[in-house]
Each structure stands twice: as structure tokens, then as C-alpha cells.
C-alpha positions in Angstrom: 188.4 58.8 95.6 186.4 59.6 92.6 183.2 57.7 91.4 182.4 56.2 88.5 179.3 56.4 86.8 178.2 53.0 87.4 178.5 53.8 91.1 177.2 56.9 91.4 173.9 55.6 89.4 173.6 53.0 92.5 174.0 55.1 95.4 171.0 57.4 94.1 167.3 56.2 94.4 164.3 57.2 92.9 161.6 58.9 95.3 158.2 58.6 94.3 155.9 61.1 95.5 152.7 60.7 95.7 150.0 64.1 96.4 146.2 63.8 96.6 144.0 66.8 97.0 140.2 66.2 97.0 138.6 69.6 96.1 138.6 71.8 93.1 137.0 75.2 95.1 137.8 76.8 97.7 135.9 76.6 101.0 135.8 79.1 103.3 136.8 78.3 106.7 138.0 74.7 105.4 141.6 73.6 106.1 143.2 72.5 103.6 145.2 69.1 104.3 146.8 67.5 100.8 147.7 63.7 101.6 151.3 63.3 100.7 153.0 60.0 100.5 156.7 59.7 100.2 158.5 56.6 99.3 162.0 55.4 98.2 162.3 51.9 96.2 163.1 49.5 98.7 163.4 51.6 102.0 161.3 51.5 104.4 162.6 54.8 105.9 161.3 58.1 104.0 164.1 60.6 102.9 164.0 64.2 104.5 161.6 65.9 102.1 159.3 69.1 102.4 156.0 70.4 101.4 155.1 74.2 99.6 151.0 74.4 98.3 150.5 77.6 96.5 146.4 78.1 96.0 145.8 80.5 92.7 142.6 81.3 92.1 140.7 81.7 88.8 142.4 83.4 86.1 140.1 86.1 85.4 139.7 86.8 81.8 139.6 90.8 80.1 135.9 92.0 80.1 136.2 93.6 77.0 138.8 91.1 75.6 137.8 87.8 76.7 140.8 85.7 75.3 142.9 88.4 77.4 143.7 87.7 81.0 143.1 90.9 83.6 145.4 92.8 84.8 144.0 95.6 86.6 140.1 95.7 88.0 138.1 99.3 88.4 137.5 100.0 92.4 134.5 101.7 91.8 132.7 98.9 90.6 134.3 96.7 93.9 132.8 99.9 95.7 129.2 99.6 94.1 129.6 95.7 94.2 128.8 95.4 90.8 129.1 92.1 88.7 133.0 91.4 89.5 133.3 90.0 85.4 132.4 93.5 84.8 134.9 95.1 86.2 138.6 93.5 84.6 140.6 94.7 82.1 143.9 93.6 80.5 145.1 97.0 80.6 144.9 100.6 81.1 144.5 101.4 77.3 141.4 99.0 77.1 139.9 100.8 80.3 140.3 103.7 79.0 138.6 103.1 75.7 136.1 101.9 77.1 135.3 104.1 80.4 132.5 105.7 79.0 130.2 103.0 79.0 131.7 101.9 81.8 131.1 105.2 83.5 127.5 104.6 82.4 127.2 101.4 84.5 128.0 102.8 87.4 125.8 105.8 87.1 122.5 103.2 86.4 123.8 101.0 89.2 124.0 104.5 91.5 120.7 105.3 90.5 119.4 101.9 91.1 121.2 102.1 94.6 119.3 105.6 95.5 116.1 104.4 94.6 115.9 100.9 96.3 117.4 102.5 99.1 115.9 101.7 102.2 113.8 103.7 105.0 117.8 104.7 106.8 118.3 107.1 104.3 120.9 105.3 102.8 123.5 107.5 100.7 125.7 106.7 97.4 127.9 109.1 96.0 128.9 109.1 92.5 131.7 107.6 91.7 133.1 109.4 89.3 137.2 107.9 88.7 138.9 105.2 90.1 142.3 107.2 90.9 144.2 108.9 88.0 145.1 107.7 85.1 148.9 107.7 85.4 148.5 105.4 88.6 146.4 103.1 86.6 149.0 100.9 85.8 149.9 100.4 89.3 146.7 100.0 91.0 146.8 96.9 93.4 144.7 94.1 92.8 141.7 93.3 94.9 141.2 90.2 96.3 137.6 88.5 96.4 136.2 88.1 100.2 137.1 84.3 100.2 140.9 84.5 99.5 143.2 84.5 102.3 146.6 84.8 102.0 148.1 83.0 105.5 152.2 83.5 106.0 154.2 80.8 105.0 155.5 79.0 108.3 
């Protein structure tokens, strides 16, 4: 038996779904527990329904470029813990035109690493690459301490 339209239009009902989520940064070591309401005009029951939350965190923009999101970061400057702004670019040609002056940042934060060094004898190296150049483009991207990816259950 086939249906018409007018009575497939009445066996279908309109859910209305209904998310709350109270905070706009992350917290570390908060849970994260979005309030989800379900309902269906004129039901009392709720219809089978499931819940995915993706978290992205901030887009970071091209230091160099600023209108230009990043798409690679330098690991040397993760390794010196310089400024993380600092250290994105949109893409291996910008890093490479400019890695001179960005070589000279991490030589004057070296330097100023060896000579507030404290009484252990602490020790910096030179950093003087971040990989080659032809991996560049395939470098993985490093996550700031406070994300957490978690498997999806």
C-alpha cells in the first residue's frame, strides 16, 4: 500500500532539540556535561536520538599573515617555549621567507636562556632547524598542554 502525501506528512513529527552549554573556555580537569533536551510535539515519550560534541579550539591565525589561518607551527619555538603566536605560519613558503628573523628569535631567546640559567648548570642547545624542509609540509601539529583528545565511546 502506497502513501500519499497527505499521510505521510502526518505520521512524521517535528523533534525539537534543545542544547545548552555554559562555558566559552576550556577548563582543565572540568567535565564537560552539555544539557540536552529532546522533545516531540505532543509525546510524552522521547524518540531514540544520540549525542556527538566535537571541542575545536582557537583558530590560530598566520604570524606573519594575520588574516591567514596556520597550518604548520616551528617545534623549535614549542622547544624554547617561546610566545606560541610567534611560532604559526600558513605555510612552508611564508616560514621560509621569513626564517631568518625567525632564526634570530630563537638565538636571543637561547641566549637569554644561558644567561638566566640557574645555579644546576642548566644547558640549551641551539636550535638550529625544525626538520628539513621537504617534510615541512607534513609536520604534525602540536597540541597546547590543555587539549585532550579522549576516544569517542
Amino acid at each position: 500500500m502506497e502513501m500519499g502525501p497527505d499521510q505521510e506528512s502526518q505520521d512524521v513529527k517535528e523533534c525539537q532539540v534543545v542544547v545548552s552549554f555554559f562555558s566559552d573556555t576550556p577548563v582543565v580537569g572540568c567535565a564537560v556535561k552539555p544539557n540536552v533536551r529532546v522533545r516531540v510535539e505532543g509525546s510524552v515519550f522521547q524518540p531514540p536520538h544520540s549525542l556527538c560534541c566535537t571541542w575545536y579550539r582557537e583558530q590560530v591565525k598566520c604570524s606573519v599573515h594575520h588574516s591567514v589561518l596556520a597550518s604548520l607551527q616551528c617545534i623549535s619555538c614549542v622547544k624554547l617555549k617561546m610566545p606560541f603566536k610567534k611560532s604559526y605560519h600558513c605555510s612552508p613558503e611564508c616560514f621560509v621567507a621569513v626564517w631568518k628573523e625567525h632564526l634570530a628569535r630563537h638565538r636571543i631567546t637561547t641566549e637569554t636562556i644561558n644567561s638566566t640559567a640557574i645555579s644546576d648548570h642548566q644547558e640549551t642547545k641551539i636550535l638550529r632547524s625544525c626538520g628539513s624542509w621537504s617534510d615541512l609540509g607534513s609536520a604534525t601539529v602540536v597540541e597546547g598542554d590543555w587539549v585532550k583528545v579522549l576516544p569517542v565511546m
